[in-house]
N, C-alpha and C positions, 0 to 999 in steps of 0.2 A: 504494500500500500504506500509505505515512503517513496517508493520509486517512481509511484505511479504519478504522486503528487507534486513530487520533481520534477518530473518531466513536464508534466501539466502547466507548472512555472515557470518550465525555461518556456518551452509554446508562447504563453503570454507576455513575455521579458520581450520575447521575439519577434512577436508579433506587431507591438507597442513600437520597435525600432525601426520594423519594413514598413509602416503603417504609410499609405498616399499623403504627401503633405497637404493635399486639399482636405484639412480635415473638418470643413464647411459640407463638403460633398455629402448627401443624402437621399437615400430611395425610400417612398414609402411602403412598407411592404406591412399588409394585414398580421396582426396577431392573435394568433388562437386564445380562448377564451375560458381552456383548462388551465392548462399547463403555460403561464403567459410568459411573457420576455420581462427581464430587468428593465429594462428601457426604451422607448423604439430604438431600432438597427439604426446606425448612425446619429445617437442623441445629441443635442449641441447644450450648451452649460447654460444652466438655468432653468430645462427642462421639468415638470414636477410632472406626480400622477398621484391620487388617490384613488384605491380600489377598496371595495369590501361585496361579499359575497355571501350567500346563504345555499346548500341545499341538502336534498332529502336522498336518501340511502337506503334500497330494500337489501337488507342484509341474509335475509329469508328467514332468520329467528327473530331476529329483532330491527327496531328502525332505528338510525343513527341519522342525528340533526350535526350538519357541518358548517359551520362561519369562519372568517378570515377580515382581519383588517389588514391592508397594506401600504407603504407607502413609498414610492420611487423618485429618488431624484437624479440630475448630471451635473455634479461639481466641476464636471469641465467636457469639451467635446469629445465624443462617442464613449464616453467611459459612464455608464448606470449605476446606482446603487438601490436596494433594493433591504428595506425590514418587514419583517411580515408575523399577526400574531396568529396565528389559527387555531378554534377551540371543537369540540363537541361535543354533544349530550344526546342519549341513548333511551329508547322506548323498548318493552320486553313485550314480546308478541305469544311467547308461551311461556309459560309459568314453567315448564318442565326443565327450560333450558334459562332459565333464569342468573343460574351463578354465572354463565358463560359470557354474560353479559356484561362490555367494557362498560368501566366508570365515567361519568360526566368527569371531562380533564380538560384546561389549556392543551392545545399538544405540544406548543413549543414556541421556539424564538427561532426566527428564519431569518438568516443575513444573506444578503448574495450580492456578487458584484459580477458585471458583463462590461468587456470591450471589443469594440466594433473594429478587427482589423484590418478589413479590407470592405471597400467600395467600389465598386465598378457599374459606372455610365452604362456602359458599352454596353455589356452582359447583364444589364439590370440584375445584378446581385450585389449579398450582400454577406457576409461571415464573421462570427463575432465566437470570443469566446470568454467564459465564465467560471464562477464557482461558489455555490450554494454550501452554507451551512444552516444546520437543526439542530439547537440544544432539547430534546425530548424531556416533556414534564410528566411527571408522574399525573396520577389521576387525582381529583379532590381527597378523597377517601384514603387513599393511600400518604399522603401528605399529614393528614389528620391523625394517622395511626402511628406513620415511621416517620415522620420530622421532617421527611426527607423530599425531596425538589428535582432533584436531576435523574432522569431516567438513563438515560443516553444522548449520544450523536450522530448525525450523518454529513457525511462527508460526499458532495456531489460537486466534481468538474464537469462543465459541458459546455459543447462546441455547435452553434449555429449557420444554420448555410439558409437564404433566401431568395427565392429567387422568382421576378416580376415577369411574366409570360406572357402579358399583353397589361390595357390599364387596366384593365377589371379580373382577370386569373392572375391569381397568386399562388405558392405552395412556398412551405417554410421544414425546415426538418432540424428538431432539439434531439439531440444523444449525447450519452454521456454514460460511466458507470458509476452506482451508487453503494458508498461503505454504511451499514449501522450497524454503531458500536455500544452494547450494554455493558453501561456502569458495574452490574453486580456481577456479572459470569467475567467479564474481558471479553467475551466474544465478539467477532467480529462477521458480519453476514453481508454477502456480496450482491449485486446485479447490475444489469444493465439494461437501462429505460431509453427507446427509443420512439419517439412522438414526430407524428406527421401530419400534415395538415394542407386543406388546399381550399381558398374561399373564392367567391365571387364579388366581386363590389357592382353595386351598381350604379349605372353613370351617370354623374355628378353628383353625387350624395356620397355619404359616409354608411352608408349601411350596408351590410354584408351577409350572405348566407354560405354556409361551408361545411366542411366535416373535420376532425378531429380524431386521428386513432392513436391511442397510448398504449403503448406493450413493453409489458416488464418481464425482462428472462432471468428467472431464480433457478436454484436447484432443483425445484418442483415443476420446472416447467417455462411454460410462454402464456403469460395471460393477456389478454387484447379486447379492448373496450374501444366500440367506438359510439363519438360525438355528434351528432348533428348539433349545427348550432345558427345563431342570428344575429346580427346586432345590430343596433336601428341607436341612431342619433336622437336625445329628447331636444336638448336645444345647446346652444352653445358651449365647449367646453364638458358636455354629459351625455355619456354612453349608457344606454341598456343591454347585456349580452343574457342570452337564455339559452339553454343547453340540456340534452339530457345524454344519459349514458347508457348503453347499452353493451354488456358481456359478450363474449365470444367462448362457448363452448365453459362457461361457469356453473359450478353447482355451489357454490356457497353464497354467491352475490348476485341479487338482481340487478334492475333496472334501477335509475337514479335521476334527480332534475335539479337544475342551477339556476342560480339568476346573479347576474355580477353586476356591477354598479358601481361604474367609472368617471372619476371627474376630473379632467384637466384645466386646472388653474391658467389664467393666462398670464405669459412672460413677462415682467413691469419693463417698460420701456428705458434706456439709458438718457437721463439726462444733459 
């Protein structure tokens, strides 16, 4: 994992060095509405975003309620930063299986940061690469009993490619591999998440319709969910995105619905 992470470092040391000096240069390219970017692909400094999110989780025993507050800034051009709190709380659909049933918990503190290393005009593309961290919190309950706050960590490098295929077709592709690391064992549990994505915009508007497929290869397998999704402009500066999730080939997890609720601040102008 050291090595992995090193290397991941030099990549961005690297990248940051070969980087276009037009570092003004920008494509807009749509972003998915699961799995979202740190920052738009080529952020320029000053940049803000507020996101927060709600949705519902047929888990087939039980229903799990998911929220998120987020919030993204660009302390300087194409480089994002990104804190994120995500909580949930849990409904018991059969009494049978009741114990099995996760605790209402924060789940954690999400830091990440993305830089945009290359732009290109020509090839309406766009590649950026990053790296997410999760300090995991225990559940209410468990807090209450053992004193105790830190569950674990995850550790996520990942690398973006975007690319604009006319003005209105877009597709975007997030991969990367994922470490979580428990506090109490040392263990360390591996995979690798790959998200793809291809929307429509429609012309002259900001609103979009698209799909969404997220797949995660564990040692149990390849699980693949995918998104249909929307997102419609309310007025200036405020996005509505809605989403639901659908399994591929799951017996533990159903179907699932989102709703995200995005607001961009506008720039204050230099005096």
């Amino acid at each position: 994992m050291k090595k992995a992470v090193l290397i991941f470092l030099l990549l961005t040391v690297s990248s940051y060095c070969f980087a276009q000096s037009d570092d003004l240069l920008k494509i807009h390219h749509t972003e998915p509405l699961y799995v979202d970017l740190i920052r738009d692909l080529g952020a320029r400094k000053g940049e803000k975003e507020w996101n927060a999110g709600w949705s519902i989780n047929d888990e087939k025993n039980f229903i799990s309620y998911s929220g998120f507050v987020e919030y993204e800034f660009s302390p300087i051009n194409r480089l994002g930063l990104e804190v994120e709190l995500p909580f949930s709380f849990y409904q018991t659909l059969d009494q049978e299986y009741s114990t099995e049933v996760p605790k209402h918990r924060i789940e954690g503190l999400k830091m990440a940061s993305q830089y945009t290393f290359w732009v290109s005009n020509r090839y309406q593309l766009s590649m950026a690469v990053g790296y997410m961290n999760e300090l995991k919190f225990h559940s209410f309950h468990t807090m209450s009993i053992r004193k105790d706050i830190l569950k674990g960590n995850e550790y996520s490098p990942f690398i973006i490619v975007a690319k604009k295929w006319s003005k209105n077709i877009h597709s975007l592709l997030y991969s990367g591999p994922v470490w979580k690391q428990d506090f109490a064992t040392g263990k360390i549990h591996s995979s690798i998440q790959s998200n793809f994505s291809m929307h429509y915009v429609f012309p002259g508007t900001s609103h979009f319709i698209g799909v969404e497929f997220n797949q995660e290869l564990t040692a149990n397998g390849l699980q693949t969910i995918v998104r249909p999704q929307a997102k419609v402009k309310v007025s200036s500066g405020l996005y509505l995105g809605m989403l639901t999730g659908i399994p591929v080939y799951s017996y533990d997890q159903g179907m699932s619905f989102m709703i995200r609720v995005i607001y961009e601040p506008k720039k204050r102008s230099k005096r």
